[in-house]
C-alpha positions as CSV (number, residue, x, y, z in Angstrom):
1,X,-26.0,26.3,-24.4
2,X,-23.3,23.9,-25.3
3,X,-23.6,20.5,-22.6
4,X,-20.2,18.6,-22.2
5,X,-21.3,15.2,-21.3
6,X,-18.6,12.9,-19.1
7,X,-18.5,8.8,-18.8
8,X,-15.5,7.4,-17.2
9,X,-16.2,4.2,-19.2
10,X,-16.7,3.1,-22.6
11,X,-19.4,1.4,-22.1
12,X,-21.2,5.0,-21.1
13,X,-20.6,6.7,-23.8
14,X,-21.1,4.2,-26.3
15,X,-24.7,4.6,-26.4
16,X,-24.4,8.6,-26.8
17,X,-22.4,8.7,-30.1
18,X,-25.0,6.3,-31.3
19,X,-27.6,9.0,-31.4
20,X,-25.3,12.3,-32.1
21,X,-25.5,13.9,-35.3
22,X,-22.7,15.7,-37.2
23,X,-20.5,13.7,-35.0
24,X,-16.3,14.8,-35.0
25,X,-13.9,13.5,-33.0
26,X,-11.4,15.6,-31.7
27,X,-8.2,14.6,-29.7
28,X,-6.7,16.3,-26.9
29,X,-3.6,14.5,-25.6
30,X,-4.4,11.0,-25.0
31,X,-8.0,12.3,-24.9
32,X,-11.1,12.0,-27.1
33,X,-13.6,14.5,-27.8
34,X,-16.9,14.0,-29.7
35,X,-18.7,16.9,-30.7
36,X,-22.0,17.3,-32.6
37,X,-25.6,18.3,-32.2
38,X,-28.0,16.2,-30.0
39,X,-31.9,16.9,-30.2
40,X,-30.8,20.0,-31.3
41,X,-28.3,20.9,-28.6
42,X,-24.6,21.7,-29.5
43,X,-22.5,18.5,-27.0
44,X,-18.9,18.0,-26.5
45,X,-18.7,14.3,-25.0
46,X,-16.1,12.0,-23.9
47,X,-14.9,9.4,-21.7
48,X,-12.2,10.2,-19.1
49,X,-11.5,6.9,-17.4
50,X,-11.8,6.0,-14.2
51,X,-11.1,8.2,-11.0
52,X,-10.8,11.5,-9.9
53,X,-7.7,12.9,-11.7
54,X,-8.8,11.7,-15.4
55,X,-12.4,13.1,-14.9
56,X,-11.0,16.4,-13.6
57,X,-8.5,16.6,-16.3
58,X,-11.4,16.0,-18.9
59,X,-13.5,18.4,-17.2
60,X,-11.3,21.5,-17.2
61,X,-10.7,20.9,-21.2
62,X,-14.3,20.1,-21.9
63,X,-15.0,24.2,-20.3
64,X,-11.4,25.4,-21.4
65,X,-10.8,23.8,-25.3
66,X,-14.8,23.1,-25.9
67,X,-16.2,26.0,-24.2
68,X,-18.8,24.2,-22.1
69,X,-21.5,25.9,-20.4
70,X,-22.6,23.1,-18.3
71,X,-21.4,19.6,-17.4
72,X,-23.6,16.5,-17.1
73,X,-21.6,13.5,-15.5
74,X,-23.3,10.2,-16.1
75,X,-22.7,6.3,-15.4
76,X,-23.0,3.9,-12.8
77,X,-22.2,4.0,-8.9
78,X,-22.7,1.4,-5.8
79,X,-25.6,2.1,-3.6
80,X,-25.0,3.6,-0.2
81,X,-28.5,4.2,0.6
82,X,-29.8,0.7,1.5
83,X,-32.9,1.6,-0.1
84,X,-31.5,1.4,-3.4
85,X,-31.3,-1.7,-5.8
86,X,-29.4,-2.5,-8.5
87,X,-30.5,-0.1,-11.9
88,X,-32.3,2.2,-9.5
89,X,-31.3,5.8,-10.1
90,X,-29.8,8.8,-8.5
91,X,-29.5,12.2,-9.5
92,X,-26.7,14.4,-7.3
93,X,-28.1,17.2,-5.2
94,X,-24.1,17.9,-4.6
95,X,-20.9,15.9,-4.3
96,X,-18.0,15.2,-2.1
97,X,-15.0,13.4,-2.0
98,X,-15.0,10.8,0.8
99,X,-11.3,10.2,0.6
100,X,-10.2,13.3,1.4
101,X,-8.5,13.2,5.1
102,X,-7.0,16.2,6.7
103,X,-8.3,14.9,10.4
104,X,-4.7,15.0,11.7
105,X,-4.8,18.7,11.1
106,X,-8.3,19.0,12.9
107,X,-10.3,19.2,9.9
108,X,-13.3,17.1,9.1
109,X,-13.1,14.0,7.0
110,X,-13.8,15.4,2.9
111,X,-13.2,18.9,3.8
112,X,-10.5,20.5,1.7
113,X,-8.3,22.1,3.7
114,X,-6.7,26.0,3.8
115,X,-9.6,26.4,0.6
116,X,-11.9,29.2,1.0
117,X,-14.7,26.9,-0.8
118,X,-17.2,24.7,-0.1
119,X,-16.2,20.8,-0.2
120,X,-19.6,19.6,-0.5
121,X,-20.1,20.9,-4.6
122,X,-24.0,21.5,-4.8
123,X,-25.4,20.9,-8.4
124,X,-27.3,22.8,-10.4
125,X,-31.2,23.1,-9.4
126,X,-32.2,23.8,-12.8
127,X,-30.0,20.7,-14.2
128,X,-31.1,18.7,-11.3
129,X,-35.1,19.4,-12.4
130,X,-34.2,18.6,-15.8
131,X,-32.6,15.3,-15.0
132,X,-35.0,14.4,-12.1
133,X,-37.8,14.4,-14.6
134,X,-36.3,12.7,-17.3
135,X,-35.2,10.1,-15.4
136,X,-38.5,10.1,-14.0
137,X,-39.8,9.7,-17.1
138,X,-37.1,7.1,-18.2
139,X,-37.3,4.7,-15.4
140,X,-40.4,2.5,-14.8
141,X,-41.0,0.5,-11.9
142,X,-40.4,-0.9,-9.9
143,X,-37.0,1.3,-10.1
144,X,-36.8,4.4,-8.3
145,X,-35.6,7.8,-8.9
146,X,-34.2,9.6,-6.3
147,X,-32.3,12.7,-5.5
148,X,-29.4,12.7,-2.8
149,X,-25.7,13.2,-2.2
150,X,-22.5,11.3,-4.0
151,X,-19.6,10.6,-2.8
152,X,-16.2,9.7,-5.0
153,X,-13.1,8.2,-4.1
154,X,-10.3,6.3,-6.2
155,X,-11.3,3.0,-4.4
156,X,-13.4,0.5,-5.3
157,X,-15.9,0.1,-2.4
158,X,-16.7,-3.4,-1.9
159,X,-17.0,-3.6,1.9
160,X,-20.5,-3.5,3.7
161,X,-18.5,-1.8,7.0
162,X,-17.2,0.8,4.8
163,X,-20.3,1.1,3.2
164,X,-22.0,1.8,6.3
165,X,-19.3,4.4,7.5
166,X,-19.4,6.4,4.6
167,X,-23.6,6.6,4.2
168,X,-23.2,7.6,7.9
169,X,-20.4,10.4,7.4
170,X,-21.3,11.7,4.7
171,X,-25.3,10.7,4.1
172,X,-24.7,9.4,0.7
173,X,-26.9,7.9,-1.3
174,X,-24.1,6.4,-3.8
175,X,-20.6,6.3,-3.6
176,X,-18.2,6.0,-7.0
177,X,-15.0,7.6,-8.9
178,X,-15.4,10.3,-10.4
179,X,-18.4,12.7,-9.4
180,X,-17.0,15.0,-6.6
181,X,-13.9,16.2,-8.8
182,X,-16.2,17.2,-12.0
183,X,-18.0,18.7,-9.4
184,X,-15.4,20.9,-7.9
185,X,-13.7,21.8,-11.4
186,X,-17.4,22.8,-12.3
187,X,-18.0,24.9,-9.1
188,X,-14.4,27.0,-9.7
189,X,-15.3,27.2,-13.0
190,X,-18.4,28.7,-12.4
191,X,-19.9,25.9,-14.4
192,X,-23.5,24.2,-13.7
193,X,-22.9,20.5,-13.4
194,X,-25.1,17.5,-12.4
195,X,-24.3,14.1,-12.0
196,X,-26.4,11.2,-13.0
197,X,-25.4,7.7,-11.9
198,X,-27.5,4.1,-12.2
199,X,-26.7,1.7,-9.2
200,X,-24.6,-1.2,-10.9
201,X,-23.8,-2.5,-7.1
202,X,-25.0,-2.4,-3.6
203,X,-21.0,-1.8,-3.0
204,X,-21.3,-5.1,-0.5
205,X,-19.2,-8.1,-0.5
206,X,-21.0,-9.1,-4.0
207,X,-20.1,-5.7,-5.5
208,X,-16.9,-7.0,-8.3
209,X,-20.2,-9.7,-9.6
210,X,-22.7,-7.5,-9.6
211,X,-20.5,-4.9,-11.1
212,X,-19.5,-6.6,-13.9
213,X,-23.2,-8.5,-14.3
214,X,-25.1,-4.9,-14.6
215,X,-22.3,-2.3,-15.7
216,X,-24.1,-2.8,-19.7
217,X,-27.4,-2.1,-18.6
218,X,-27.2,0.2,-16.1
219,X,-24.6,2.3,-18.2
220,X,-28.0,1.9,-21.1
221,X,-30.0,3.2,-18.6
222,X,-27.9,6.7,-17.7
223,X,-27.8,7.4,-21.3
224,X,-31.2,7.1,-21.8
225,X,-31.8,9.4,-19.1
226,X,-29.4,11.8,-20.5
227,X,-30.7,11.5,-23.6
228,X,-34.2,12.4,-22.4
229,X,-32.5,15.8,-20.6
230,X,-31.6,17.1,-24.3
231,X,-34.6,16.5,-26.1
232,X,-36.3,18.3,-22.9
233,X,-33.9,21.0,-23.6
């Protein structure tokens, strides 16, 4: 099975093409695409930028120009669930985007509207086991693992009250950029997908410090989780 493996940043990617063997890079548009073997699995990785747009864009060529059988999503996110510290580490059981607003036209806040599908994208159980266990596996204490819903949005959440509305709403356990719309290009695709994300944030009032303080090592973290999923592979 060939993985195409997304980071919206440099910084979690980096760590990838480190370890990749037979590494080529291939550009598509303003795009870059690495390709190689990894503990003997054929990837495609790259990194799309930030928000939903660029990380659907890079999906849809990763499955349509790559041929990619399954998507793996990884970085860093801000806590919803207050449970959650800084470089703890979640693993989507789906997606959703929490900026999606059709109330006026009585439907529910992140539904899609006048689409047949679901809105809430529900990952892939077998790529959720593999990445559950190799974060697992990854992450010693006292950081947790946990399973549970992301939510995306092209906005930087840095507000404890918005925080709050959107862990209510939507029961998320991490809200960032990028997730839901891989997830959606994956699910009408007919692609597996899971996305991995270390907490770099509590998205509170400290979130641009923190942010900035732990992007590095939470970003080290995701990869080494990822990195773990293809050797169990």
């Amino acid at each position: 099975m060939k993985y195409g493996i997304i980071g919206a940043m440099k910084e979690e990617i980096s760590f990838f093409l480190e370890s990749v063997e037979e590494l080529t890079e291939v550009n598509k548009g303003l795009l870059s695409f690495y390709t190689g073997t990894w503990h003997g699995q054929e990837v495609v990785i790259s990194k799309c930028g930030v928000g939903k747009v660029n990380a659907a864009m890079t999906a849809q060529i990763l499955i349509d120009c790559f041929a990619a059988e399954a998507i793996i999503f990884t970085g860093v996110a801000g806590g919803a669930d207050e449970q959650l510290n800084v470089e703890d580490v979640i693993v989507s059981t789906s997606c959703q985007q929490h900026d999606l607003d059709a109330s006026p036209l009585g439907f529910a806040r992140g539904t899609i509207p006048m689409y047949d599908g679901p809105s809430d994208f529900p990952a892939d159980e077998r790529l959720i086991r593999a990445a559950y266990a190799a974060a697992s596996t990854v992450v010693g204490q006292p950081l947790k693992v946990r399973k549970g819903k992301i939510v995306s949005g092209d906005q930087f959440i840095a507000d404890k009250k918005m925080v709050g509305e959107l862990r209510q709403l939507f029961q998320a356990s991490c809200i960032e950029m990028e997730g839901a719309a891989v997830a959606q290009v994956a699910h009408f695709n007919e692609v597996p997908y899971v996305v991995i994300r270390s907490i770099s944030d509590k998205a509170n009032g400290e979130a641009p410090e923190s942010f900035e303080a732990f992007v590095v090592s939470a970003a080290r973290a995701s990869s080494k989780i990822v990195e773990e999923i293809m050797r169990q592979l």
